[in-house]
C-alpha positions in Angstrom: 68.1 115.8 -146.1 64.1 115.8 -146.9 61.4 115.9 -144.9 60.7 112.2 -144.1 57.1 111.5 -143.9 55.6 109.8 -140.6 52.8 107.4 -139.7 49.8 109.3 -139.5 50.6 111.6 -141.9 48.3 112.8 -145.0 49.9 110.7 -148.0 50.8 112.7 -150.9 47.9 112.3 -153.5 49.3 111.7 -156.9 47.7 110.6 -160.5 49.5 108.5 -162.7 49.3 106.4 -165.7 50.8 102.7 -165.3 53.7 101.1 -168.3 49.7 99.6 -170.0 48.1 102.7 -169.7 46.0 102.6 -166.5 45.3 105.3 -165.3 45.6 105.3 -161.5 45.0 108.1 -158.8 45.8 107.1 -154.9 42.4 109.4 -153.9 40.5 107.5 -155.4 41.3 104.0 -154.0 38.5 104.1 -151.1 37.8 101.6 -149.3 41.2 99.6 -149.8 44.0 100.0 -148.2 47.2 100.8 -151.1 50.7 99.5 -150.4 53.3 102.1 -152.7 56.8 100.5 -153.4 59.6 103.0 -154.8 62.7 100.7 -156.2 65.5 101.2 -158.5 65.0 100.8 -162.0 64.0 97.9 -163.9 67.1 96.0 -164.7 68.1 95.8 -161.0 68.4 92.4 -160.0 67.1 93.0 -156.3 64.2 94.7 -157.5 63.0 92.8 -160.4 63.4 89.9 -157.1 61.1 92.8 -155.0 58.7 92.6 -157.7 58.8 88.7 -157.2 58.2 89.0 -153.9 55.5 91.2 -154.5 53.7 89.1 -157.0 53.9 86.3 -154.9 52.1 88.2 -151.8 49.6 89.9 -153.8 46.5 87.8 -153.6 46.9 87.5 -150.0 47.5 91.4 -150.2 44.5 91.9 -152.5 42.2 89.1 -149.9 43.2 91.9 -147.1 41.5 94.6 -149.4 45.4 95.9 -150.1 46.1 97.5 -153.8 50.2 97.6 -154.5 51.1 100.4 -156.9 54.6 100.4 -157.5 57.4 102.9 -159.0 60.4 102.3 -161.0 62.6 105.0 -162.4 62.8 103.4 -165.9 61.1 104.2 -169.1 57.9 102.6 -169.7 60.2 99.9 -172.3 62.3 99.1 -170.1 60.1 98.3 -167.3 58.2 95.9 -170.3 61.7 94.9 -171.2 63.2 94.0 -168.2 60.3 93.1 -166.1 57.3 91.9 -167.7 59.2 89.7 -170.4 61.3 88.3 -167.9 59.1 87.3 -164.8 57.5 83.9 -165.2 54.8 85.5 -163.1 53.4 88.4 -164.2 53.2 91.2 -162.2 49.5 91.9 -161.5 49.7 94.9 -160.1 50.1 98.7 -161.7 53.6 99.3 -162.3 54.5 103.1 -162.9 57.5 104.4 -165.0 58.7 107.5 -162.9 62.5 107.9 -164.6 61.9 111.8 -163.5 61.3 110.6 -159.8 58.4 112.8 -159.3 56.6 111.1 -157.3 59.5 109.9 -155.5 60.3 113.3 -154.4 56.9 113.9 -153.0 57.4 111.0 -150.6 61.1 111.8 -149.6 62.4 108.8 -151.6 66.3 109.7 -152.0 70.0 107.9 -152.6 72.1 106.8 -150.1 75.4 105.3 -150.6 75.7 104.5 -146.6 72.2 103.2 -146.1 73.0 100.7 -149.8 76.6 99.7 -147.7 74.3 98.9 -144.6 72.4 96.2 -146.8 75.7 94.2 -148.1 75.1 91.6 -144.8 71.8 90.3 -147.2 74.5 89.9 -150.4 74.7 86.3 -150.6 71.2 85.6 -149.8 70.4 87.9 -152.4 72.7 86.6 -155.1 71.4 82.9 -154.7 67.5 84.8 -155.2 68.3 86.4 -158.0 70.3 83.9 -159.5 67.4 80.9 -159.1 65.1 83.5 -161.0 67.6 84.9 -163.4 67.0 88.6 -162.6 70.6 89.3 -164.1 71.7 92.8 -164.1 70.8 94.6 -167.4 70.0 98.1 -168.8 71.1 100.7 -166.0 68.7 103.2 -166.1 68.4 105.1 -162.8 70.1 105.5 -159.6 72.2 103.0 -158.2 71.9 103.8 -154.8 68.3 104.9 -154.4 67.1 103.6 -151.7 63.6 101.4 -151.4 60.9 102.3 -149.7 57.3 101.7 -149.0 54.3 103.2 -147.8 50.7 101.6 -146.5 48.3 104.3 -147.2 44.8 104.1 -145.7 41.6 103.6 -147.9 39.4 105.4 -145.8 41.7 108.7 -144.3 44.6 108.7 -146.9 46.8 108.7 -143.6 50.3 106.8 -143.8 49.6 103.6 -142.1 53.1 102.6 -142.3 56.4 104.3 -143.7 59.8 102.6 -144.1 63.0 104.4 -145.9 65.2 101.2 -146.4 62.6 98.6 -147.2 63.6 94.8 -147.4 61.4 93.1 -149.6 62.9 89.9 -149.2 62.2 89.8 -145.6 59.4 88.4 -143.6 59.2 90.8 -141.4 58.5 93.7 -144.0 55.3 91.6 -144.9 54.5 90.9 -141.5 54.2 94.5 -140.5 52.1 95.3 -143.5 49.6 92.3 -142.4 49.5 93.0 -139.0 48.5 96.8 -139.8 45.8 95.3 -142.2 44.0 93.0 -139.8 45.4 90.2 -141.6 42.5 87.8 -143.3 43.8 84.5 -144.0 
């Protein structure tokens, strides 16, 4: 097993270039506060829901001077394909095509067949999501059993504000922990 990182860690620094061509580099994000999401690949139904959720959160994130950066392990044309085609909402935030897992790796971001079984009590709640917003299943291109995780990174140290190795992005609480750690601005 990898070396988890910890709250209060340094965050691994990384440059990357979003699926548009933005170039992005977590150093550099000072004074804001940047929220990284690892999910599956882009034609996974729960994630293209994540990435819902995400959307939908983002201006209160952005009002709580929050950047969300986050990494699928898909090409770049799938990730256009399967996400920004089919969301009615665009994502507004810098997606990054890591099919490698580079960056992944860095932050300890692995598969788990046990901790995917522990999620199966969310199934039906999941399956109604996904079928409102038709995020059907489509092109498989990465690990099935990757597990999601997130990270809050401070603006100002680069520290890890918050780490979590089986993110929920469809639960209140996930968001609640994020906000609380922000100072949450209405």
């Amino acid at each position: 097993m990898k070396h988890l990182l910890k709250v209060g860690q340094a965050a691994p620094d990384f440059t990357v270039q979003d699926v548009m061509g933005k170039k992005f580099t977590l150093s550099k994000q000072r004074p804001k506060s940047t929220l990284i999401v690892f999910l599956r690949y882009s034609g996974c139904p729960w994630c293209n829901l994540a990435l819902h959720r995400l959307t939908m959160e983002y201006p209160l994130l952005k009002k709580n001077n929050c950047e969300v950066i986050a990494f699928i392990q898909s090409t770049p044309e799938n990730v256009k394909e399967n996400i920004y085609k089919r969301h009615a909402r665009k994502p507004p935030f810098s997606i990054i095509a890591d099919q490698q897992k580079v960056t992944y790796k860095k932050y300890g971001v692995e598969n788990s067949v046990i901790a995917a079984a522990r999620s199966i009590t969310k199934i039906p709640y999941w399956l109604q999501a996904v079928r409102e917003h038709g995020y059907n299943q489509t092109t498989i291109d990465g690990d099935l059993f990757l597990v999601p995780a997130m990270f809050l990174v401070s603006g100002h140290s680069s520290k890890i504000l918050l780490a979590s190795y089986s993110s929920s992005f469809y639960d209140h609480e996930t968001f609640s922990a994020v906000y609380s750690k922000l100072g949450f601005v209405d």
